[in-house]
C-alpha positions in Angstrom: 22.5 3.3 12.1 18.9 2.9 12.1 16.7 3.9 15.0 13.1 4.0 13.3 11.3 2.0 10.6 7.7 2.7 8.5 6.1 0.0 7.5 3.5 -0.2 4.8 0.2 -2.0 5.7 -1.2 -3.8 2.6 0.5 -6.4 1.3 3.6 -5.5 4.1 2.0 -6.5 7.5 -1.3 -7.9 5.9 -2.3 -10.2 3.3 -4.6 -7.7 1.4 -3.8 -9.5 -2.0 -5.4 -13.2 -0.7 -8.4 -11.9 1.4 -9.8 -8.4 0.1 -8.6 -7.8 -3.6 -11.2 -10.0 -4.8 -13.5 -8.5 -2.6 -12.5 -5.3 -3.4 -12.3 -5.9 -7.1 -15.9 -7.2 -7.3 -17.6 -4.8 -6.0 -15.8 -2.0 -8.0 -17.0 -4.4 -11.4 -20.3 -4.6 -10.1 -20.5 -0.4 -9.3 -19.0 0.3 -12.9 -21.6 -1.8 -14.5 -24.4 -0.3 -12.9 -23.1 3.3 -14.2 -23.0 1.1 -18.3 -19.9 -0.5 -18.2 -20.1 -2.7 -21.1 -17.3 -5.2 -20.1 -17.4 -8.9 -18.4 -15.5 -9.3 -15.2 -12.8 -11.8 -17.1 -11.7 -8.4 -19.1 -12.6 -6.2 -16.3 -9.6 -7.6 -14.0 -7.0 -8.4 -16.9 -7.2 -4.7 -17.6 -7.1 -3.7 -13.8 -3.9 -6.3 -13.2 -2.0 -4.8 -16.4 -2.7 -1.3 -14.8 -1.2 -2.2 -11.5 1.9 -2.6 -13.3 2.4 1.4 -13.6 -0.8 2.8 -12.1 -2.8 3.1 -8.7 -6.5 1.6 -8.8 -7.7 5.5 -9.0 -6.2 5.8 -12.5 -6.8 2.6 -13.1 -10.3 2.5 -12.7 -10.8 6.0 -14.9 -8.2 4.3 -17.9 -11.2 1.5 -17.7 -14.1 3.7 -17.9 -12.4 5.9 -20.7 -11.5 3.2 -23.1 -15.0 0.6 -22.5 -17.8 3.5 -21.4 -20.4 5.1 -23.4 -21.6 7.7 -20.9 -20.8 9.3 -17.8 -17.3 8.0 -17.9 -16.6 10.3 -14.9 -19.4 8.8 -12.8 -18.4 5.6 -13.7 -15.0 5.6 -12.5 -15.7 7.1 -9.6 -18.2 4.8 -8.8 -15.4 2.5 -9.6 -12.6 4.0 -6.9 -14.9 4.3 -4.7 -16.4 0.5 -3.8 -12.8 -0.5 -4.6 -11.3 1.7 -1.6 -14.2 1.1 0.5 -15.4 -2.3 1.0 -16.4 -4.3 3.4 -14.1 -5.6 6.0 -14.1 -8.6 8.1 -13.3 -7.8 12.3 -10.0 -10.2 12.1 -7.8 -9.1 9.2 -4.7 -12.3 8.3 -1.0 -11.0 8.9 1.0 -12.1 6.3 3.5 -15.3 8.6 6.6 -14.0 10.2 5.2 -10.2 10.4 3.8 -10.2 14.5 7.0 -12.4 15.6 9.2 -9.4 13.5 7.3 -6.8 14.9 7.7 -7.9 18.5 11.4 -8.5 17.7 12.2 -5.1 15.9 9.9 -2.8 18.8 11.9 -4.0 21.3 15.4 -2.2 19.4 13.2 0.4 17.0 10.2 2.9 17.2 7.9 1.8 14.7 5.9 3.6 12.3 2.9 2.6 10.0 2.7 4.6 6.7 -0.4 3.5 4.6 -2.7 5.2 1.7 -5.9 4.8 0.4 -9.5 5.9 2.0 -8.5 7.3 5.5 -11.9 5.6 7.8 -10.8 2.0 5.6 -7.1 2.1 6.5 -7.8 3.3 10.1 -10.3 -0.1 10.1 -7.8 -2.6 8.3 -5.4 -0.8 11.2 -7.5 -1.8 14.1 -8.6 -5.4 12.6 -4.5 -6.2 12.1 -4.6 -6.2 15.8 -0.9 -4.6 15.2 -1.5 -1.1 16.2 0.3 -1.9 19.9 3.6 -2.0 18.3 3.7 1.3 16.6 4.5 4.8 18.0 1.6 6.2 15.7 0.1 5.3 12.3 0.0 7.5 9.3 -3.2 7.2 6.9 -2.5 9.3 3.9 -5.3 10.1 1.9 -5.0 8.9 -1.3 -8.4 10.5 -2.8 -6.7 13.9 -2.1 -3.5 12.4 -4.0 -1.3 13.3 -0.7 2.1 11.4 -0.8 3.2 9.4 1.7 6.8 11.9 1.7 4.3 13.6 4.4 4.7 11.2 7.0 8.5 10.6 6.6 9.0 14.1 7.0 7.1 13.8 10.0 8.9 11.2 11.6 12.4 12.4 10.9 11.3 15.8 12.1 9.7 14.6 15.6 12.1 12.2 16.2 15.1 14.7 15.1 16.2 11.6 13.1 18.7 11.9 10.1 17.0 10.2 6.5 19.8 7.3 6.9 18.1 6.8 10.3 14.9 5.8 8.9 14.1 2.9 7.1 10.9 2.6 4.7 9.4 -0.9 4.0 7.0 -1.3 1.6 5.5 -3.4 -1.5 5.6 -0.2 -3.8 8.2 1.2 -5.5 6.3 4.2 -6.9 5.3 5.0 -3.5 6.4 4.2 -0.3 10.1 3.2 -1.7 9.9 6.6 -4.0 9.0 9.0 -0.9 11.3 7.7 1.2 14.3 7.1 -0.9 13.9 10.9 -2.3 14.3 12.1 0.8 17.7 10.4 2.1 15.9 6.9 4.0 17.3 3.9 3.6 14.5 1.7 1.7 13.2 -2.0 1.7 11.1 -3.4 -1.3 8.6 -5.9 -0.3 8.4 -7.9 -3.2 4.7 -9.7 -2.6 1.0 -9.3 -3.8 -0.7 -7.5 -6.3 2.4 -5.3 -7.5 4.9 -7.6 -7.7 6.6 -7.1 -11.4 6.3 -3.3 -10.7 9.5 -2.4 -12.6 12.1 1.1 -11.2 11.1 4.1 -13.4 14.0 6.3 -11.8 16.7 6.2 -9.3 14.1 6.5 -6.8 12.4 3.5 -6.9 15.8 1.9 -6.5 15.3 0.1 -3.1 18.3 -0.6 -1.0 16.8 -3.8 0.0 14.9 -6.3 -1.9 12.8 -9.4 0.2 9.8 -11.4 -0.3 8.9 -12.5 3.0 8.9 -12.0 6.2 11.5 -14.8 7.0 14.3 -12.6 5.6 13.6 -9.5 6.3 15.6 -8.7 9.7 18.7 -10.6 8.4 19.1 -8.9 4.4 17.9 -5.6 6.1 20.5 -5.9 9.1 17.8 -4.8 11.5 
């Protein structure tokens, strides 16, 4: 029986895809040019979207930087990573439709967790401009610069909440991640198939989800929440 859920933030609760991957993407273009990236932005992003297929942008950004740099191929990625993780954000982030009305709905039966990664200050921001943070018991930023996993905060959660792993439930639009952490640790997992990752393919038993959706509208009913 499940008595706690963690839900994943981008692409899970908000539309990060649609409003600040272009953003995002652009600016990490326009910081690896500046360092001699020799590249237009057409090749630029078909190279970054085949990466997401197996990669985070981190790797991604110093795959790019290795195969079209000249010099300081270190700088540039890192140039790269960091616009990416840290651009600019608007005050009102958009929730992808159905998440708020399943959040009220699930809060009032579960405790809720958020479990995100990526640049701690930028999470903690996209966080605050969800205007979702009432819902959950606590959020979890993991840093993803320091390559922490997000098996950190589930091990958190069952701990202070003395929960069994079959009592927690992970949701998430990453199989290599959130659905990974989890599902290596006992939880019952959900794959949110939407935005930039969908078309990530299972490279072990792990990233197996117990639950596959692609919207909100069906996610209490094929989850049995």
């Amino acid at each position: 029986m499940i008595k706690a859920i963690a839900f994943d933030l981008d692409d899970t609760l908000i539309d990060t895809s649609r409003v600040l991957l272009p953003l995002a993407t652009a600016n990490a273009f326009k910081a690896m040019v500046s360092h001699g990236l020799q590249i237009d932005f057409k090749t630029f992003d078909d190279e970054r979207k085949i990466g997401t297929l197996s990669m985070t942008h981190k790797k991604i950004f110093k795959v790019i930087a290795d195969k079209f740099g000249t010099t300081s191929k270190e700088e540039m990625a890192t140039a790269g990573i960091e616009a990416f993780y840290n651009p600019e954000l608007p005050e009102v982030l958009p929730i992808l439709p159905g998440a708020k009305d399943n959040l009220l709905s699930l809060s009032k039966k579960y405790t809720l967790f958020v479990v995100t990664a990526g640049s701690v200050p930028t999470q903690k921001k996209k966080i605050e401009a969800s205007g979702l943070s009432q819902f959950f018991q606590k959020a979890y930023t993991i840093d993803g610069f320091k390559n922490e996993r997000k098996r950190i905060a589930f091990e958190n959660i069952l701990k202070n909440l003395s929960l069994k792993p079959e009592e927690l439930i992970s949701i998430g639009n990453r199989l290599s991640q959130e659905i990974h952490d989890a599902k290596e640790l006992g939880c019952i997992t959900c794959y949110f198939n939407y935005g930039e990752h969908v078309g990530e393919v299972a490279r072990n038993d792990f990233e197996i989800p117990d639950f596959t959706v692609e919207s909100h509208k069906e996610l209490i009913s094929t989850c049995r929440l």
